[in-house]
PyMOL CGO cylinders between C-alpha atoms (Angstrom):
from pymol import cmd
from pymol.cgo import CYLINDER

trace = [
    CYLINDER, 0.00, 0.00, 0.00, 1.23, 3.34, -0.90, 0.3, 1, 1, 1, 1, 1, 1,
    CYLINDER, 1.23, 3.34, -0.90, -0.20, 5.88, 1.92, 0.3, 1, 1, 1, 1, 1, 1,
    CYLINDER, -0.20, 5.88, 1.92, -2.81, 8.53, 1.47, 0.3, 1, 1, 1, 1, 1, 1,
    CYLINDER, -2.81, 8.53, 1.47, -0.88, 10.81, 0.00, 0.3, 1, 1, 1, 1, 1, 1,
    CYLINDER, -0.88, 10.81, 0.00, -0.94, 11.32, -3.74, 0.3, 1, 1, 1, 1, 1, 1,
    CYLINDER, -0.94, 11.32, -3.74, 1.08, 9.03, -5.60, 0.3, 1, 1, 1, 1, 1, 1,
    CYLINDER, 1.08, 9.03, -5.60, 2.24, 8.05, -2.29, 0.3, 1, 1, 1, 1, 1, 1,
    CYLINDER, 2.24, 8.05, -2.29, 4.66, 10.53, -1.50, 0.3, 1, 1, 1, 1, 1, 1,
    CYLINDER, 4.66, 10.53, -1.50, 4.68, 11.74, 2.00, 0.3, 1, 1, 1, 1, 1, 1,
    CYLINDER, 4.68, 11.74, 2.00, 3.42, 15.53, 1.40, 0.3, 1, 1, 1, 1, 1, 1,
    CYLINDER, 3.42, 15.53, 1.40, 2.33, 15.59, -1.52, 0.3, 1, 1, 1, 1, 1, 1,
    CYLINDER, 2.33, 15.59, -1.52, -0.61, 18.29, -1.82, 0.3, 1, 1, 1, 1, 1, 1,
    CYLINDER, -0.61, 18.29, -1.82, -1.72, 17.76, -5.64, 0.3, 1, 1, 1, 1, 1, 1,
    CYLINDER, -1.72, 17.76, -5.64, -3.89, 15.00, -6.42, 0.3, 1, 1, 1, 1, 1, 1,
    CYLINDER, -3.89, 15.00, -6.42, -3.55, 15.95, -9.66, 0.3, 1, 1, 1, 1, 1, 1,
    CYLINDER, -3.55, 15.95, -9.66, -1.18, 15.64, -13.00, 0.3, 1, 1, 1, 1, 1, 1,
    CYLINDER, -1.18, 15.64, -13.00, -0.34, 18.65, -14.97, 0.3, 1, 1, 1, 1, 1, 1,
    CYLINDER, -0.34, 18.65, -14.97, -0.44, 16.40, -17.99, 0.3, 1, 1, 1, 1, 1, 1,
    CYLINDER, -0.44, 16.40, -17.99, -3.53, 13.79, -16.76, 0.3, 1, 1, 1, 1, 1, 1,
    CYLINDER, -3.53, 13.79, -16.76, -5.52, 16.99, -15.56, 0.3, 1, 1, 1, 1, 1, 1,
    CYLINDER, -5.52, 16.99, -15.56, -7.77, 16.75, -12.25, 0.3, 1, 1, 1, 1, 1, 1,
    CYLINDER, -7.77, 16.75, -12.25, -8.17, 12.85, -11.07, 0.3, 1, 1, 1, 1, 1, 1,
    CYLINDER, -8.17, 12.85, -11.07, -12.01, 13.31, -9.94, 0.3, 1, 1, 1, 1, 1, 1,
    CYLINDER, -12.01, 13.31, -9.94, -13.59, 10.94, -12.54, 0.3, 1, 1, 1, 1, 1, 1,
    CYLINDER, -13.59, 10.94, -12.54, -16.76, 12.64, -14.21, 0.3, 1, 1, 1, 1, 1, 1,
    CYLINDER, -16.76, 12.64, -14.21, -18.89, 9.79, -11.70, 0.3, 1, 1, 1, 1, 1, 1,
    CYLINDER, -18.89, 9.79, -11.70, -18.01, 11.44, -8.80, 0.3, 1, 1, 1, 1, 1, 1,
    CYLINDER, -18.01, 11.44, -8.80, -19.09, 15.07, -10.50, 0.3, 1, 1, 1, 1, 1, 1,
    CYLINDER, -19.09, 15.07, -10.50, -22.12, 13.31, -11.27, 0.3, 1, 1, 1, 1, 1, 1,
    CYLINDER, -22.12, 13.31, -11.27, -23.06, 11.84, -8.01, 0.3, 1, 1, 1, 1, 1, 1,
    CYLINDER, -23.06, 11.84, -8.01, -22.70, 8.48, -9.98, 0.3, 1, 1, 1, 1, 1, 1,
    CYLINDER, -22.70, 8.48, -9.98, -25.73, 9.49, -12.38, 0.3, 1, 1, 1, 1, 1, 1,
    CYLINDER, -25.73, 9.49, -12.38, -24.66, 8.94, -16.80, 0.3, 1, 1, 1, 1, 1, 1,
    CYLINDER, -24.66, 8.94, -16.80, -27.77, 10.85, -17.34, 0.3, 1, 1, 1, 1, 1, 1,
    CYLINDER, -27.77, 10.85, -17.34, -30.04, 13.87, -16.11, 0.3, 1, 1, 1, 1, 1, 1,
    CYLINDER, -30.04, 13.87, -16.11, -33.73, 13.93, -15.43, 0.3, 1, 1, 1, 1, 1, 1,
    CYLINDER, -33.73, 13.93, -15.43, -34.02, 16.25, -18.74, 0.3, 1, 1, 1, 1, 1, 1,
    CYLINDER, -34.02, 16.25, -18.74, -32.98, 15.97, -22.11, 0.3, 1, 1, 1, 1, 1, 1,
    CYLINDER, -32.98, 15.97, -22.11, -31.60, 18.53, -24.25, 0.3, 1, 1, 1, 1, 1, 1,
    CYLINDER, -31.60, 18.53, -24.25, -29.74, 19.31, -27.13, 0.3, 1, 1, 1, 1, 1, 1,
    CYLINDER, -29.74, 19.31, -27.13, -26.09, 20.13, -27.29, 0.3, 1, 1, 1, 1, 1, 1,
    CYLINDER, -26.09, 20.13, -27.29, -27.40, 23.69, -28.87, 0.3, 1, 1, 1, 1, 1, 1,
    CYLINDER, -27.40, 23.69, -28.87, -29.57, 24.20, -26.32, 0.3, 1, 1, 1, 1, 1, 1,
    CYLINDER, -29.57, 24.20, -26.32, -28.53, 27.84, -24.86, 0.3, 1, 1, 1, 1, 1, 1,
    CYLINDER, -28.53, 27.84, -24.86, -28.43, 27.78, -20.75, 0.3, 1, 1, 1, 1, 1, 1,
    CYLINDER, -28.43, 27.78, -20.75, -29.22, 31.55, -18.94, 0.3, 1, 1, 1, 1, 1, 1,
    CYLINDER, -29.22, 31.55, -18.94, -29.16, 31.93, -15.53, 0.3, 1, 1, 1, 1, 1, 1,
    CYLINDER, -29.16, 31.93, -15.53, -32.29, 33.18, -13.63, 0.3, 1, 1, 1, 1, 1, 1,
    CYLINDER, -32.29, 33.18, -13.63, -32.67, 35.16, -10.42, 0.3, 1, 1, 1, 1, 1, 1,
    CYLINDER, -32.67, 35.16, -10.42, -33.02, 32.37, -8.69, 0.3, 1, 1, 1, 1, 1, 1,
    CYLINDER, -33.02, 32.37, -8.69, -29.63, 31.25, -8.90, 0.3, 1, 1, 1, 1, 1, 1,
    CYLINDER, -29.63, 31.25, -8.90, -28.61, 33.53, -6.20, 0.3, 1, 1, 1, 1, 1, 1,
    CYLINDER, -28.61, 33.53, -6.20, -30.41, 32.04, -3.26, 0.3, 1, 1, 1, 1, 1, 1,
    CYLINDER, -30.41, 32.04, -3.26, -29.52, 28.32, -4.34, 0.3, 1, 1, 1, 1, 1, 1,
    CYLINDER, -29.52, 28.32, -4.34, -25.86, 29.52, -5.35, 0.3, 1, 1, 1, 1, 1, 1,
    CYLINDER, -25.86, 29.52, -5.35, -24.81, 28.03, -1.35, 0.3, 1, 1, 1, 1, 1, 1,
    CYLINDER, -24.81, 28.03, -1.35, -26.12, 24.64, -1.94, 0.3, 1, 1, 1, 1, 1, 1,
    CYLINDER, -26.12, 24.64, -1.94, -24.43, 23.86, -5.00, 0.3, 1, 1, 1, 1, 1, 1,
    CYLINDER, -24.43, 23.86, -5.00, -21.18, 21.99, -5.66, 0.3, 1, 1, 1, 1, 1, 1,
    CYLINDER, -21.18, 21.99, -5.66, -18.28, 23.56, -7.56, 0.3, 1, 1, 1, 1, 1, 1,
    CYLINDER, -18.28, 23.56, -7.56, -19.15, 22.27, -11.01, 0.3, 1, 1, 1, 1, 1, 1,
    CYLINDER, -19.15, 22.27, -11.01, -22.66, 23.65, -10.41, 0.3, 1, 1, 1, 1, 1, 1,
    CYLINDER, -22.66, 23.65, -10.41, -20.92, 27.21, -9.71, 0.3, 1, 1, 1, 1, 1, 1,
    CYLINDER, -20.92, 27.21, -9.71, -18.76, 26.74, -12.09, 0.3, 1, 1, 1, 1, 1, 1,
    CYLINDER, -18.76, 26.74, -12.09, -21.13, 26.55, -14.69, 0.3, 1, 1, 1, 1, 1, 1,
    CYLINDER, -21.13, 26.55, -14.69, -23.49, 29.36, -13.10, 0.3, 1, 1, 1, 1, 1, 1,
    CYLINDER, -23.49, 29.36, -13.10, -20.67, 31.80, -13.07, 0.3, 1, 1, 1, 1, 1, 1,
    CYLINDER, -20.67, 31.80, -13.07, -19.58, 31.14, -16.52, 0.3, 1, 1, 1, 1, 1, 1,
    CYLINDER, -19.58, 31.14, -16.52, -23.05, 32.05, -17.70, 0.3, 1, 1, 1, 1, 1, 1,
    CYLINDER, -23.05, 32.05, -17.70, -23.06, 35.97, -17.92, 0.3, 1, 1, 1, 1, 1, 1,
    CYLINDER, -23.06, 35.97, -17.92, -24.30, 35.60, -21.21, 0.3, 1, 1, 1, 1, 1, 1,
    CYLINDER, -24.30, 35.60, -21.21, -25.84, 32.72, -22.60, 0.3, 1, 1, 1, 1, 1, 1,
    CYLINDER, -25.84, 32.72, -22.60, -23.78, 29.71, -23.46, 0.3, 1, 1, 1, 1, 1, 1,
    CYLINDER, -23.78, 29.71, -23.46, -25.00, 26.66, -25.25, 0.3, 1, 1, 1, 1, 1, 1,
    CYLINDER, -25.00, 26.66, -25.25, -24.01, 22.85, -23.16, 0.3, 1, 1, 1, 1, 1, 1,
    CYLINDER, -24.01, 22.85, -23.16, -21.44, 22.58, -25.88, 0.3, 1, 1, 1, 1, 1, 1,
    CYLINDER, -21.44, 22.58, -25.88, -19.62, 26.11, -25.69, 0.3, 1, 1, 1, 1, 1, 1,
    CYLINDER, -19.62, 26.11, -25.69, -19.92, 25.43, -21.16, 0.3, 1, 1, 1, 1, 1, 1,
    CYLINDER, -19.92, 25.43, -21.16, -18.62, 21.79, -21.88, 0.3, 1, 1, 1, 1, 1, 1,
    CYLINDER, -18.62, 21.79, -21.88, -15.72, 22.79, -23.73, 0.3, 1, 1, 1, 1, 1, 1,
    CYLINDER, -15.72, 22.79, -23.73, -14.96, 26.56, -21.36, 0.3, 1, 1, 1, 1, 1, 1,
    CYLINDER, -14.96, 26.56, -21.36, -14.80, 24.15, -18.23, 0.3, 1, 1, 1, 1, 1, 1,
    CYLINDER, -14.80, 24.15, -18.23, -13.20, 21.08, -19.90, 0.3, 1, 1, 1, 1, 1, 1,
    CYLINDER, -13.20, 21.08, -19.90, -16.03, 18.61, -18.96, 0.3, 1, 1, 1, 1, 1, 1,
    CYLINDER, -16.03, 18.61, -18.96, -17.20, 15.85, -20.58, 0.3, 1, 1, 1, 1, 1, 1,
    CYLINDER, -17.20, 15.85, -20.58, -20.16, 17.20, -22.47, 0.3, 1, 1, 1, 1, 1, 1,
    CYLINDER, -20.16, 17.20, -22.47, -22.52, 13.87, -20.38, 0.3, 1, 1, 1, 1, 1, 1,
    CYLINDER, -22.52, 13.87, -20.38, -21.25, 15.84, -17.26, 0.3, 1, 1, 1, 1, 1, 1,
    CYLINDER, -21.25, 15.84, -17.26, -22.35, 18.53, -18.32, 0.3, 1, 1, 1, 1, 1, 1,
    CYLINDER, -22.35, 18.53, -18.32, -25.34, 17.44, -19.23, 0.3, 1, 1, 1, 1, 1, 1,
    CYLINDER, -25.34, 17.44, -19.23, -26.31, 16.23, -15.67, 0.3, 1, 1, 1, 1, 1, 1,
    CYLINDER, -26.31, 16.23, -15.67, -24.87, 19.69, -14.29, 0.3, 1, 1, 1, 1, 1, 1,
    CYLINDER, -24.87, 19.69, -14.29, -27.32, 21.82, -16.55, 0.3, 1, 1, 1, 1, 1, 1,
    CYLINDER, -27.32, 21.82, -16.55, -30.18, 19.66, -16.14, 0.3, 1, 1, 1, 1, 1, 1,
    CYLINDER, -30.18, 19.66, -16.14, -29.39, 19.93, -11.93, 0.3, 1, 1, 1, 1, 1, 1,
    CYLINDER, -29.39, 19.93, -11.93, -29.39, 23.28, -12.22, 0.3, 1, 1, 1, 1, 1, 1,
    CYLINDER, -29.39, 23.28, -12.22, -33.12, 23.38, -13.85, 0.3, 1, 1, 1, 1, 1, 1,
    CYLINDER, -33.12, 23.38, -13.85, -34.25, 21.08, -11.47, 0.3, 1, 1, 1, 1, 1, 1,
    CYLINDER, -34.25, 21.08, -11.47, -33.11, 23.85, -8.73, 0.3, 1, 1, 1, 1, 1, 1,
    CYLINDER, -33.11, 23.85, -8.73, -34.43, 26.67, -11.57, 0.3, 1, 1, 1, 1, 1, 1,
    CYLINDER, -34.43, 26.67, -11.57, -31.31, 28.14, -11.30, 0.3, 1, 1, 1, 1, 1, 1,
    CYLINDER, -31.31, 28.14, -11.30, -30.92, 28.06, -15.20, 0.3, 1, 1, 1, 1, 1, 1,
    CYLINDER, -30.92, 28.06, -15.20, -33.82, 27.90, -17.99, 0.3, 1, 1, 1, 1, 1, 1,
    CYLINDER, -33.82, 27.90, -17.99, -33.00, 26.33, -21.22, 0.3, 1, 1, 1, 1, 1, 1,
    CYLINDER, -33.00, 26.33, -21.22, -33.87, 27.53, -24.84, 0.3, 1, 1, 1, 1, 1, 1,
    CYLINDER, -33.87, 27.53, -24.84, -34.00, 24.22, -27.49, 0.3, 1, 1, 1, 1, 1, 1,
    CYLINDER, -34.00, 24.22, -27.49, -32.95, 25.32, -31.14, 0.3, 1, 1, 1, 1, 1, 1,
    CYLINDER, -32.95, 25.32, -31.14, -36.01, 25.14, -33.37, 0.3, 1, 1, 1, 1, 1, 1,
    CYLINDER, -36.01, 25.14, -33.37, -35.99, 21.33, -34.44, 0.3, 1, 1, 1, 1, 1, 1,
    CYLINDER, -35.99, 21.33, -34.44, -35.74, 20.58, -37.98, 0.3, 1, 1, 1, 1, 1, 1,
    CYLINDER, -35.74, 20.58, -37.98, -38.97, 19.50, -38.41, 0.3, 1, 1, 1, 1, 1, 1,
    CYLINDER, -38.97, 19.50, -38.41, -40.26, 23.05, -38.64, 0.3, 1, 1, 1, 1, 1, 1,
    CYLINDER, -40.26, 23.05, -38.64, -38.12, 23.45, -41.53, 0.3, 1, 1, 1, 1, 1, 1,
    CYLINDER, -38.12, 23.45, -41.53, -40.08, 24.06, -44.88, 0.3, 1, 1, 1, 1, 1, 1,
    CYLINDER, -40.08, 24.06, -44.88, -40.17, 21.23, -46.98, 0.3, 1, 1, 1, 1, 1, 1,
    CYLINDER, -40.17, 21.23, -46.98, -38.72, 20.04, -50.36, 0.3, 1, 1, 1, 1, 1, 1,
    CYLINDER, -38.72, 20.04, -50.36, -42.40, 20.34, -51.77, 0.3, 1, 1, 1, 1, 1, 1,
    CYLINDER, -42.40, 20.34, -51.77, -41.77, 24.46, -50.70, 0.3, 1, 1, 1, 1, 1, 1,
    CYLINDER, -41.77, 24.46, -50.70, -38.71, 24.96, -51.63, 0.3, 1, 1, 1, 1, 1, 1,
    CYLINDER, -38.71, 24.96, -51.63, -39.26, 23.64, -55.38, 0.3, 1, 1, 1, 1, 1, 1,
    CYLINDER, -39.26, 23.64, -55.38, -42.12, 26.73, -55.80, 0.3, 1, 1, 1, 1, 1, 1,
    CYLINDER, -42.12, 26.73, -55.80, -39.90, 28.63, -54.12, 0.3, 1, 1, 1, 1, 1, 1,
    CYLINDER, -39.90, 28.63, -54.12, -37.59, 28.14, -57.10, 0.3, 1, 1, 1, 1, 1, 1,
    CYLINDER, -37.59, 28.14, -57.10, -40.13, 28.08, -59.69, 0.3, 1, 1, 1, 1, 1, 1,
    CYLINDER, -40.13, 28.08, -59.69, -41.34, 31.31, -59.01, 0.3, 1, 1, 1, 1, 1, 1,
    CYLINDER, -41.34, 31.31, -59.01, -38.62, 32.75, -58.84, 0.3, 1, 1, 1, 1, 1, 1,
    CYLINDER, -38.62, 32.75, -58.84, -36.81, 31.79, -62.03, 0.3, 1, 1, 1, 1, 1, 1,
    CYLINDER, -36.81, 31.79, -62.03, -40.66, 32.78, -62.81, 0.3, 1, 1, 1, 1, 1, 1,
    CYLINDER, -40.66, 32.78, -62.81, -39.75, 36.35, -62.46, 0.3, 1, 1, 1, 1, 1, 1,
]
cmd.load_cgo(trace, "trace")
């Protein structure tokens, strides 16, 4: 057995590696959960409400992290890569955070409401119409 101490040296303080990055594993972020209670898209743009203030005490780091980062709107993608988080931490972070309603979410308009191919031909009949 090596001790406590990181890597086993007596007085070591980093339990990290400047080139392996932080050893928390994205479980223990997560409290163990691959997956929020929500699902979102990666475009999905996360703003912080008012609320966020009087919950700010209760969160973890990652949860500040992500509140304090969001002075202007950020999509999970653009927060994912900022912090350096795996973007299914991330995931469970932003949909924690709308559980608490500390953040409110705004989906990208899904294709679906995309005009068809049927449109798009009389689109370009009438205009080589013209």
């Amino acid at each position: 057995m090596r001790g406590n101490w990181p890597g086993g040296v007596f007085g070591a303080t980093a339990w990290y590696d400047t080139e392996a990055g932080p050893l928390v594993r994205s479980f223990a972020i997560t409290g163990g959960r691959g997956r929020g209670g929500t699902e979102f898209d990666l475009l999905a743009h996360v703003v912080v409400t008012e609320a966020a203030v009087s919950v700010r005490t209760s969160l973890g780091p990652e949860h500040r992290s992500i509140v304090d980062m969001l002075a202007r709107p950020s999509s999970v993608a653009e927060i994912a890569g900022t912090l350096n988080l795996p973007v299914g931490v991330v995931r469970v972070l932003v949909a924690d955070l709308l559980a608490a309603g500390a953040v409110a979410l705004y989906e990208p308009s899904p294709l679906s409401y995309l005009p068809t191919d049927h449109v798009l031909a009389a689109v370009i009949d009438g205009l080589r119409g013209l």
